[in-house]
C-alpha positions as CSV (number, residue, x, y, z in Angstrom):
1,X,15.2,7.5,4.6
2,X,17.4,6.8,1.6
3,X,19.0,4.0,3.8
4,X,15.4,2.1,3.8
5,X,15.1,2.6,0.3
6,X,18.7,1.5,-0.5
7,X,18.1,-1.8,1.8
8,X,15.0,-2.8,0.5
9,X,16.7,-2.6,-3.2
10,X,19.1,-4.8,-2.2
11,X,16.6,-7.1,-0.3
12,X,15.0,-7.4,-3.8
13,X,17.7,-7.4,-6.4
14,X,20.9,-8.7,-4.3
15,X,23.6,-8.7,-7.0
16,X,23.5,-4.8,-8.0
17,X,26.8,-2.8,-7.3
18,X,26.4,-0.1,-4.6
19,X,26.8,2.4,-7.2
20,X,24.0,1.6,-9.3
21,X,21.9,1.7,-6.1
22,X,23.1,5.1,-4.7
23,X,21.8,6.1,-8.1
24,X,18.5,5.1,-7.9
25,X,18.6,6.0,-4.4
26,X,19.6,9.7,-5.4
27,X,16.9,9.9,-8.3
28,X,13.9,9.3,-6.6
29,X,13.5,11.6,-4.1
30,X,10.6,10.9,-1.1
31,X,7.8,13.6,-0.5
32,X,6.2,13.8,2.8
33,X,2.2,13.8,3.7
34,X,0.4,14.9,6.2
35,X,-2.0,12.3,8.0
36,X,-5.3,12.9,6.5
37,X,-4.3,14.2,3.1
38,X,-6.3,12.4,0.3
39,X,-3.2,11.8,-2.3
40,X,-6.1,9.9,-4.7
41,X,-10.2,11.0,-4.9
42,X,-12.5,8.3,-5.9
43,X,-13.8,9.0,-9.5
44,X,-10.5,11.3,-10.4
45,X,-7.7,9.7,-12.5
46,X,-5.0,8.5,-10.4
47,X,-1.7,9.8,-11.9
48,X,0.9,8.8,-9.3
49,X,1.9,5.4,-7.8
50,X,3.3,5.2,-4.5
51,X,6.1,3.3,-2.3
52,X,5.6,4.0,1.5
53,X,9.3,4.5,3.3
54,X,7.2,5.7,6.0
55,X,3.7,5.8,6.9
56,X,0.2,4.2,6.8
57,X,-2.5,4.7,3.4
58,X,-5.9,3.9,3.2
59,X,-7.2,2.5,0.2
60,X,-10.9,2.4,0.3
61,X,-14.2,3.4,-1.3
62,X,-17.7,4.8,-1.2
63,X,-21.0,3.4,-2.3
64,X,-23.4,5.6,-4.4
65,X,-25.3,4.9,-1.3
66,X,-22.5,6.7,1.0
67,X,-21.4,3.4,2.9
68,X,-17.5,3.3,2.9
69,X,-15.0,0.4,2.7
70,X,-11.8,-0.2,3.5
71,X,-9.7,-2.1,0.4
72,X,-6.4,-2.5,1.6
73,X,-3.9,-0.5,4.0
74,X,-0.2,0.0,2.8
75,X,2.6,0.5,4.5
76,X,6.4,0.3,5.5
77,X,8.3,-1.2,2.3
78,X,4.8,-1.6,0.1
79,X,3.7,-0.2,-3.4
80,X,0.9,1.3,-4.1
81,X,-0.8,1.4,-7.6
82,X,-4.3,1.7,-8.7
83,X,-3.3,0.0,-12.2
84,X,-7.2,0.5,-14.1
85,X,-6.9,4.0,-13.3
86,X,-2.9,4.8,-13.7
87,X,-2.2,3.0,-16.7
88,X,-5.1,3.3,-18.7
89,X,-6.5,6.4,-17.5
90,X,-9.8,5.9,-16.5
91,X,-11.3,7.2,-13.1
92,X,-10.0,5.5,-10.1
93,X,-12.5,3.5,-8.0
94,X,-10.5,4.3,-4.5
95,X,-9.8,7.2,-2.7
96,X,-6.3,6.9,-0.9
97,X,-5.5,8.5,2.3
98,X,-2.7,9.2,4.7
99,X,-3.6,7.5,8.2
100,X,-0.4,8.8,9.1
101,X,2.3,11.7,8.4
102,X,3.9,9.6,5.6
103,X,7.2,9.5,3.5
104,X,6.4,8.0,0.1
105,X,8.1,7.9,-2.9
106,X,6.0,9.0,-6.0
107,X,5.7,8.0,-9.8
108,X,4.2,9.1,-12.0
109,X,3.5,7.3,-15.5
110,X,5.0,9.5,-18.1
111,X,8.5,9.6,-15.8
112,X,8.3,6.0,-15.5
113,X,9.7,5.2,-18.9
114,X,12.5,7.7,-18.5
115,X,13.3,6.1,-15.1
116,X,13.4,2.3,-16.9
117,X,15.3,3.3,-19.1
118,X,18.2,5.9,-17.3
119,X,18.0,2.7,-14.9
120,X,17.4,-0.8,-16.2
121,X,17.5,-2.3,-12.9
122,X,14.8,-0.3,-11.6
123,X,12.2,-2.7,-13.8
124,X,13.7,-5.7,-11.6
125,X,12.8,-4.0,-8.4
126,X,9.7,-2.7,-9.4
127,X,8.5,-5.9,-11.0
128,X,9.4,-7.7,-7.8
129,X,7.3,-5.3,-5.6
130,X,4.4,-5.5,-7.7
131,X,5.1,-9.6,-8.0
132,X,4.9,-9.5,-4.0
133,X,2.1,-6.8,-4.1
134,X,0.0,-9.5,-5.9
135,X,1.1,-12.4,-3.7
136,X,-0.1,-10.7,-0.7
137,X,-3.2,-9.4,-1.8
138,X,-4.1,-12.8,-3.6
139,X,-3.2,-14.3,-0.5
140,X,-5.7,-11.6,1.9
141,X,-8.5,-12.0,-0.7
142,X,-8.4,-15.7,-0.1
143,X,-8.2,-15.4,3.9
144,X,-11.2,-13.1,3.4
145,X,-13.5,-15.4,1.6
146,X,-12.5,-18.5,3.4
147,X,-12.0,-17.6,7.1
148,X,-14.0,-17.1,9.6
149,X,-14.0,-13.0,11.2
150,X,-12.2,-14.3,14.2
151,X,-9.6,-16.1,11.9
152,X,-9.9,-13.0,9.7
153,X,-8.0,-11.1,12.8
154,X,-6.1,-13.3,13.9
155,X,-4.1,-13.4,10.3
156,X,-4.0,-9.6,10.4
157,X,-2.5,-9.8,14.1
158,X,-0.1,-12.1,12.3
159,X,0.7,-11.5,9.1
160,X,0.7,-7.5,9.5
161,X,1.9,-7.3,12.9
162,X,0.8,-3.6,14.8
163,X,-0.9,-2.8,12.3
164,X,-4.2,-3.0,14.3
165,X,-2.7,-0.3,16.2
166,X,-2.0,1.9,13.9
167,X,-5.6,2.4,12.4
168,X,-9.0,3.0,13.8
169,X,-10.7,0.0,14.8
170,X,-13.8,0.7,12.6
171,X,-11.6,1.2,9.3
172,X,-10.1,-2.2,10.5
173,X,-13.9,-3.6,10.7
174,X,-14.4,-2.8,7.4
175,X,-11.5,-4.4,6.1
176,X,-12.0,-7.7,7.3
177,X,-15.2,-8.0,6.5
178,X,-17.6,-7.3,10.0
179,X,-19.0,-4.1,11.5
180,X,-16.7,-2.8,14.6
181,X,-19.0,-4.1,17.1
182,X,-18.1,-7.5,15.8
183,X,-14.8,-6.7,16.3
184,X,-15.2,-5.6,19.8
185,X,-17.0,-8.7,20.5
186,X,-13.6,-11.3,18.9
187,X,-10.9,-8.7,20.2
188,X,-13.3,-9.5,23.9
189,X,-13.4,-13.5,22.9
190,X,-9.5,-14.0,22.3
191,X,-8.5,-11.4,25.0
């Protein structure tokens, strides 16, 4: 796994020696979650943020009226940070799951400054995640307002190809927007 890690640093910040990478590479070592372990409880502070080398998360949340909804879900090569809750420690409004066994790498806040600083270059690739984090979900919030449900699938099919695969169809439903049967009724329509 440390060769995902150690391509996607140089994806992001090209012109680092090897050395400085392997580094990196060697400090942050990857923990592994089972599928269905909650790593984050609605309401409790969320003192870890993630980086998936492997896997699928859920990002989602309940209603006081028990109705749940699906935020966001995270995987290969994405970050994960629930910034109102992480940074200034208030309670988190998402729970976040493992939909899969996962291989993440985990941070918490108070061994984030020691990692800036033992490695500079870690601010450069993490502020280029979070820059492409933002993009993205700038980008899906816009798709979501603006597009119709069948268009609404057909940029996930797109844009995040298998994912539709990977998770259950009504946790897909409630991410773009529609209840499964009108999913059922576009996946039907498009064939």
């Amino acid at each position: 796994m440390s060769d995902i890690l150690r391509q996607f640093i140089t994806s992001t910040v090209p012109d680092l020696d090897p050395s400085s990478i392997d580094a990196v590479v060697q400090a942050l070592p990857a923990v592994t979650h089972r599928r269905g372990q909650i790593l984050v409880h609605q309401g409790e502070i969320a003192r870890d943020c993630y980086f998936v080398l492997q896997g699928c998360l859920r990002v989602y949340f309940v209603t006081e009226k028990g109705v749940e909804f699906t935020n966001d879900f995270v995987t290969e090569l994405q970050s994960l940070v629930i910034f109102e809750s992480f940074k200034q420690n208030l309670p988190s409004p998402y729970s976040v799951e493992c939909l899969e066994d996962s291989l993440l790498l985990e941070g918490d806040f108070s061994h984030e400054e020691e990692m800036n600083r033992r490695f500079p270059l870690l601010q450069n690739v993490t502020r280029a995640a979070m820059e492409d984090n933002l993009a993205a979900g700038q980008k899906d919030l816009t798709a979501l307002r603006a597009a119709s449900p069948q268009q609404r699938y057909l940029d996930v099919l797109k844009n995040r190809p298998g994912l539709a695969a990977r998770v259950p169809q009504y946790q897909l439903a409630s991410y773009l927007g529609m209840t499964p049967e009108s999913l059922s009724r576009i996946k039907k329509r498009i064939g």
